[in-house]
C-alpha positions in Angstrom: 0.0 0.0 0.0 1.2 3.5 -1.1 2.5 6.0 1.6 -0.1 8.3 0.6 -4.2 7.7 -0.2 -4.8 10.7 -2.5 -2.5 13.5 -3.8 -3.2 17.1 -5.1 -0.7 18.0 -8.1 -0.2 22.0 -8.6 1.2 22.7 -12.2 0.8 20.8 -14.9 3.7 21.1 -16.8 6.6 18.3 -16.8 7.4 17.5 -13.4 3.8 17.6 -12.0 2.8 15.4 -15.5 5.6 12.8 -14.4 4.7 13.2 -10.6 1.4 12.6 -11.5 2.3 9.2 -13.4 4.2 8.1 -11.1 2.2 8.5 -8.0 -0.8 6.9 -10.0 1.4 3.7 -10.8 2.2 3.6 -7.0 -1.7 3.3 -6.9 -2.0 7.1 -4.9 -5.2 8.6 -6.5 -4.2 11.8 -7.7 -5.9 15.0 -8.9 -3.4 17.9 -11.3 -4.5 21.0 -11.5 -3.1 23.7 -13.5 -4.1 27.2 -14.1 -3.9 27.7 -17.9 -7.2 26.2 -19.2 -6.0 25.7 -22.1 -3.2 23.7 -20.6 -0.7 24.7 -23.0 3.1 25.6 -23.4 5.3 28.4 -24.8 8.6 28.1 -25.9 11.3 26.6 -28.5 13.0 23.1 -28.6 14.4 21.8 -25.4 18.2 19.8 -25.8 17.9 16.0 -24.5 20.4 14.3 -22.7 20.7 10.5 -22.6 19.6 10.9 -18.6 16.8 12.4 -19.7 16.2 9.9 -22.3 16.2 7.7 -19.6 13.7 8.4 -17.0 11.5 9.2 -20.3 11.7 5.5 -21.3 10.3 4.8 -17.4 8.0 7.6 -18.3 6.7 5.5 -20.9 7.1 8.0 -23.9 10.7 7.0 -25.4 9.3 6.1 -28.6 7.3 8.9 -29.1 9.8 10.7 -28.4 12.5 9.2 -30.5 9.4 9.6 -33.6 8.8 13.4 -32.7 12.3 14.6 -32.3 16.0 13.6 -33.3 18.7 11.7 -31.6 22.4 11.1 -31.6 24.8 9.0 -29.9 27.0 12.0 -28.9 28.0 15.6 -28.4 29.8 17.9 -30.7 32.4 20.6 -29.3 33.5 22.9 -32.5 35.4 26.2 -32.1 34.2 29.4 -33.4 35.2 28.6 -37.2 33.2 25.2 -36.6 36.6 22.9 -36.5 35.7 19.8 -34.3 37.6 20.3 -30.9 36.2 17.2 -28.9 33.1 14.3 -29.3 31.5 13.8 -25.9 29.8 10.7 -25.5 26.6 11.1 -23.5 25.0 7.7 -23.5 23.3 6.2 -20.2 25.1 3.4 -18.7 24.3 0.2 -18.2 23.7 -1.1 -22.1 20.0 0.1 -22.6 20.3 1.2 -25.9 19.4 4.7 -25.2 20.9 7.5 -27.3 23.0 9.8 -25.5 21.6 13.2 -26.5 18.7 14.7 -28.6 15.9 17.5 -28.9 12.2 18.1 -29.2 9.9 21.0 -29.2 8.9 21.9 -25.7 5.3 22.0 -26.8 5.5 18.3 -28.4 7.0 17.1 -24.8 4.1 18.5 -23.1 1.9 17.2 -25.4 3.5 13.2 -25.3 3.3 13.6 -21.4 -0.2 15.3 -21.3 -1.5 11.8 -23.6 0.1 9.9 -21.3 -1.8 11.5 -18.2 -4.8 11.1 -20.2 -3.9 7.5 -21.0 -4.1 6.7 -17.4 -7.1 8.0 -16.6 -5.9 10.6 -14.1 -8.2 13.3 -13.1 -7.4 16.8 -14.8 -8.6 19.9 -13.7 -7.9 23.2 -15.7 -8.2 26.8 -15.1 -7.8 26.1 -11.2 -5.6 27.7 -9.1 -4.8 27.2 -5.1 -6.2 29.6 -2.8 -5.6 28.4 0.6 -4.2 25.8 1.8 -4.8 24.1 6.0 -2.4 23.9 8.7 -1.2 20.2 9.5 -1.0 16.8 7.6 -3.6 16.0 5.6 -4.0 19.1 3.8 -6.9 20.7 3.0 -7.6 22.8 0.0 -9.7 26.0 -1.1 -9.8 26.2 -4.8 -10.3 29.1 -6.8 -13.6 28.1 -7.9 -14.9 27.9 -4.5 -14.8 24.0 -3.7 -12.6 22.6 -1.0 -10.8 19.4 -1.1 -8.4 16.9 1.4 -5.6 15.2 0.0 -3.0 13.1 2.2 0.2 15.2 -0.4 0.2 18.1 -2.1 3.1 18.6 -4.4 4.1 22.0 -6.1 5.1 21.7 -9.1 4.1 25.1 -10.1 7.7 26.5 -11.4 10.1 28.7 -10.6 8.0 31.5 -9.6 6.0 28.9 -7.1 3.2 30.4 -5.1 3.4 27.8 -3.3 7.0 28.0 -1.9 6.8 31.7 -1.3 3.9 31.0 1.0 5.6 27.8 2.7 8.9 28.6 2.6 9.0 32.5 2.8 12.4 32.1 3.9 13.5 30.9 0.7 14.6 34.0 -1.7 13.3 34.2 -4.9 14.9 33.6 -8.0 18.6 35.2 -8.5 19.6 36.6 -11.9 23.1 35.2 -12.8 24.1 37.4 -15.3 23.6 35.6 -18.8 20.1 36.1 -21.2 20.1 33.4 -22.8 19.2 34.2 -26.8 17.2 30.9 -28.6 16.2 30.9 -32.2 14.2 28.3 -34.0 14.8 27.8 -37.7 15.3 25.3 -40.3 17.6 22.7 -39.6 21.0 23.6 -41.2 22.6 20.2 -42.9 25.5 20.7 -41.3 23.7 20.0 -37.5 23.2 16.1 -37.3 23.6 16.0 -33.2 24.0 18.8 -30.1 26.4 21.1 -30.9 28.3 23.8 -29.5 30.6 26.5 -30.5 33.1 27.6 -28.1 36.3 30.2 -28.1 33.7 33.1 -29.7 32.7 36.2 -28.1 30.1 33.8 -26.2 28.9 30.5 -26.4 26.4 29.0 -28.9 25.0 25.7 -29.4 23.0 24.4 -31.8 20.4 20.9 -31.4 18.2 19.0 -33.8 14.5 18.9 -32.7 13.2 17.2 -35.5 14.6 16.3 -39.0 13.8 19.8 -40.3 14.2 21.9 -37.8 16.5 22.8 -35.1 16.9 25.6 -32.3 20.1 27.7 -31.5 21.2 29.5 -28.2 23.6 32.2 -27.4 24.6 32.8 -24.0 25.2 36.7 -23.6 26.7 37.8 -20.3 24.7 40.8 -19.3 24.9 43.0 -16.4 21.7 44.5 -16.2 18.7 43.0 -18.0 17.2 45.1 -20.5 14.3 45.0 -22.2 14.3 44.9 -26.3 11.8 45.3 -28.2 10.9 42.5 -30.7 11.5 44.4 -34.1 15.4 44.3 -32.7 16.0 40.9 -32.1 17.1 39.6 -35.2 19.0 42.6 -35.7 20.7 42.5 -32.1 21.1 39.1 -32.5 23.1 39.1 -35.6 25.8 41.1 -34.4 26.2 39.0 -31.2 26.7 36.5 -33.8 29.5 38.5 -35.3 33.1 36.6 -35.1 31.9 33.6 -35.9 32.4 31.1 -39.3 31.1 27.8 -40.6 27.9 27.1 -39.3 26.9 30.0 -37.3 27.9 32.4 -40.2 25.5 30.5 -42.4 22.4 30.6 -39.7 23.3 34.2 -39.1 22.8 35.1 -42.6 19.4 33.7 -42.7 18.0 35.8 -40.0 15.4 38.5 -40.8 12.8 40.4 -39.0 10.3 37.6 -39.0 12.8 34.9 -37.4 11.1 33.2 -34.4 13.8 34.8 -31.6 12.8 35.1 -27.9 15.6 36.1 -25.1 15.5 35.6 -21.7 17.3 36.0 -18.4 18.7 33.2 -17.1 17.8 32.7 -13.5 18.0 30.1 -10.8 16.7 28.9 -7.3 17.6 26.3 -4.6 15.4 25.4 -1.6 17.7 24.5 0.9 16.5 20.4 2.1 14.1 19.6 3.1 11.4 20.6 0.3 9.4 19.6 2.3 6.8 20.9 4.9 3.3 19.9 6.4 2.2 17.6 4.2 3.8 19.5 1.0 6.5 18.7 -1.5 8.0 20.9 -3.4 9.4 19.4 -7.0 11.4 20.5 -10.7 11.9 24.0 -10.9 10.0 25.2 -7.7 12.6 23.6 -5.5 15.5 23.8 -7.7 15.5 25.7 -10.9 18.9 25.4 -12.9 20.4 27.4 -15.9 20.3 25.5 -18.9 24.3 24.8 -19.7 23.8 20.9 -18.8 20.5 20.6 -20.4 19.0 19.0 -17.3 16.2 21.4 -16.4 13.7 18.8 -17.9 15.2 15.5 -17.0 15.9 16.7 -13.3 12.2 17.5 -13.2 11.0 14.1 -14.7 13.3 12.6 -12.6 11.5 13.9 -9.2 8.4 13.3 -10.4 9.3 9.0 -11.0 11.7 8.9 -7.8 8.8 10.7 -5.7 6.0 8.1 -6.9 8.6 5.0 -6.2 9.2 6.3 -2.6 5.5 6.4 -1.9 4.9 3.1 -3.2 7.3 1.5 -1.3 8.0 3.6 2.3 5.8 2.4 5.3 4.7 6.2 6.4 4.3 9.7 4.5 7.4 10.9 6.8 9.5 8.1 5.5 8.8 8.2 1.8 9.3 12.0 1.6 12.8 11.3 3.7 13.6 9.1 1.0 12.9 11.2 -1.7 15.3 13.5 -0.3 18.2 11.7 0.1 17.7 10.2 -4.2 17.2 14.0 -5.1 18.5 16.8 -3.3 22.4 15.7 -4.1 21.9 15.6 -7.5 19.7 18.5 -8.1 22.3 20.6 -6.3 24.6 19.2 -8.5 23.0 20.0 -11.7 23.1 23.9 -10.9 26.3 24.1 -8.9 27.8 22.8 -12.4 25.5 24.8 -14.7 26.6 27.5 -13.0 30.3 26.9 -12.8 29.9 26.8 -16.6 28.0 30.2 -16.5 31.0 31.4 -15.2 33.4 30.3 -17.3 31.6 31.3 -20.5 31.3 34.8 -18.9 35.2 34.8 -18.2 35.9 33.6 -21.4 37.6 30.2 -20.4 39.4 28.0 -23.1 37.1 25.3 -24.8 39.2 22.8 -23.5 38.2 24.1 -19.6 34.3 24.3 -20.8 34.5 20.8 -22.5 36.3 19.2 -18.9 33.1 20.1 -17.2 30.8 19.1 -19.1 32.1 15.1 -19.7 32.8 15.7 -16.3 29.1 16.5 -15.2 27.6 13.9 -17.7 29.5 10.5 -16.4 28.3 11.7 -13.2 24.6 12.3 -14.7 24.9 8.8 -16.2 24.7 7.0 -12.9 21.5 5.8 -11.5 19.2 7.9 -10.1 
């Protein structure tokens, strides 16, 4: 018998989807709840690694995945003139098969997962929001549209903004800028871009990923100071001459930008809740309890990953207390992890470190990432 009779899911994007699959196969009836009634998602294509092709196998949408997006067996470094410097392999161990990177469009992930809830018959409430929540274990809830519910969990999987752990966890500060927007451009898939790529030993670093066999997404890391706002007939101008400096590959893409290229830059940002995310009968999960910058590309898989580990402690601790325990001691390590290493390659970008330095942490970070979770 599951640690936990019912659970209420707050967000429905990809850790409360894979929190809510999980906890269901434990056999915890759970409700999600998210407030976009359209229950939809914004943004470009999201880089893979073979981690994160991983816990989407246990997910149960590998194959749709491997159909909707594009794999490789390994990383490309390039320099700036788009010379090969290093291949990183990024395969899973243990023999499964798996590829070691890839990409998809966000959207199309949310959509394979939000079938998948479907799939399982797992109740789905949109529109809704959170509006109080009780002292004490179990937990009850006043919802936006007036009705009131118990559950024996609530998890917040509501982002990195979370309502919920500002009003839990107050002590907690918000979100910290760490001085890089990160630039991300969708466009056709230039021939030359067969796997995850980056180009280092520029003015700044870009990468470039497959998301399906005709299109791709590139990102430029720009260090910034002070965020500015830019208005969206700049872009592809602005962009363009942060391209500047560069051959090969990025010269080509560069040329192809015009006014109507589908550009969006944002600050990168990033939080930790200090362990336990926990407190009175609520969890916090993904990028509520530990948002990361993107330079692993673990964001997603770090996400998914709580939301599997968190149902496989309720299905097999004798008391809430102990299965949230557990949960602890398979995630916060390597969450923390994750950003401390993001963010050491942050830094390096911004002090314009050799390739070779750059390159170091990331194999470094990936055979790590590779081991069980």
């Amino acid at each position: 018998m599951a640690a936990f009779g019912s659970a209420l899911i707050i967000g429905g994007g990809i850790a409360g989807m894979s929190a809510a699959l999980s906890l269901n196969e434990a056999g915890v009836k759970v409700r999600l709840i998210d407030r976009d009634a359209q229950w939809g998602v914004s943004g470009a294509g999201i880089t893979i690694t073979g981690p994160t092709l991983r816990v989407m196998k246990r997910l149960g949408i590998l194959d749709d995945v491997l159909k909707a997006g594009w794999t490789s067996d390994d990383i490309r470094a390039c320099d700036a003139e788009g010379n090969v410097l290093a291949e990183i392999e990024g395969r899973t161990s243990g023999g499964d098969g798996i590829p070691g990177a890839g990409g998809i469009m966000r959207p199309t992930l949310h959509r394979l997962l939000a079938q998948r809830v479907r799939d399982e018959g797992i109740e789905v409430s949109l529109g809704l929001t959170v509006e109080a929540l009780s002292d004490g274990s179990p937990k009850t809830v006043d919802f936006s549209d007036g009705r009131q519910a118990t559950y024996d969990l609530v998890v917040a999987a509501d982002g990195i903004f979370s309502d919920t752990r500002k009003a839990l966890f107050p002590e907690v500060e918000g979100p910290k800028y760490v001085g890089q927007v990160c630039w991300r451009l969708m466009a056709p898939r230039h021939p030359g871009i067969d796997r995850r790529t980056y180009f280092l030993g520029g003015p700044m670093k870009i990468g470039m990923n497959p998301v399906s066999p005709d299109e791709m997404y590139m990102f430029l890391l720009e260090p910034v100071e002070t965020v500015e706002w830019i208005p969206d007939d700049e872009l592809s101008d602005r962009l363009a001459r942060l391209m500047e400096g560069y051959g090969g590959i990025v010269a080509d893409v560069r040329a192809g930008l015009t006014p109507d290229s589908n550009i969006v830059a944002r600050p990168l940002e990033t939080v930790v809740c200090p362990a336990p995310w926990y407190r009175d009968g609520v969890v916090l999960i993904g990028d509520a309890a530990h948002a990361t910058t993107p330079q692993l590309a673990s964001g997603a898989g770090m996400a998914m990953e709580d939301g599997v580990v968190l149902g496989e402690c309720a299905a097999t601790a004798a008391t809430p207390k102990e299965a949230l325990d557990a949960f602890m001691k398979r995630r916060f390590d390597r969450c923390a992890f994750v950003v401390d290493k993001s963010l050491t390659l942050g830094r390096l970008e911004k002090a314009g470190s050799s390739p070779i330095d750059q390159i170091r942490v990331v194999e470094e970070a990936l055979a790590q990432l590779n081991q069980p979770y």
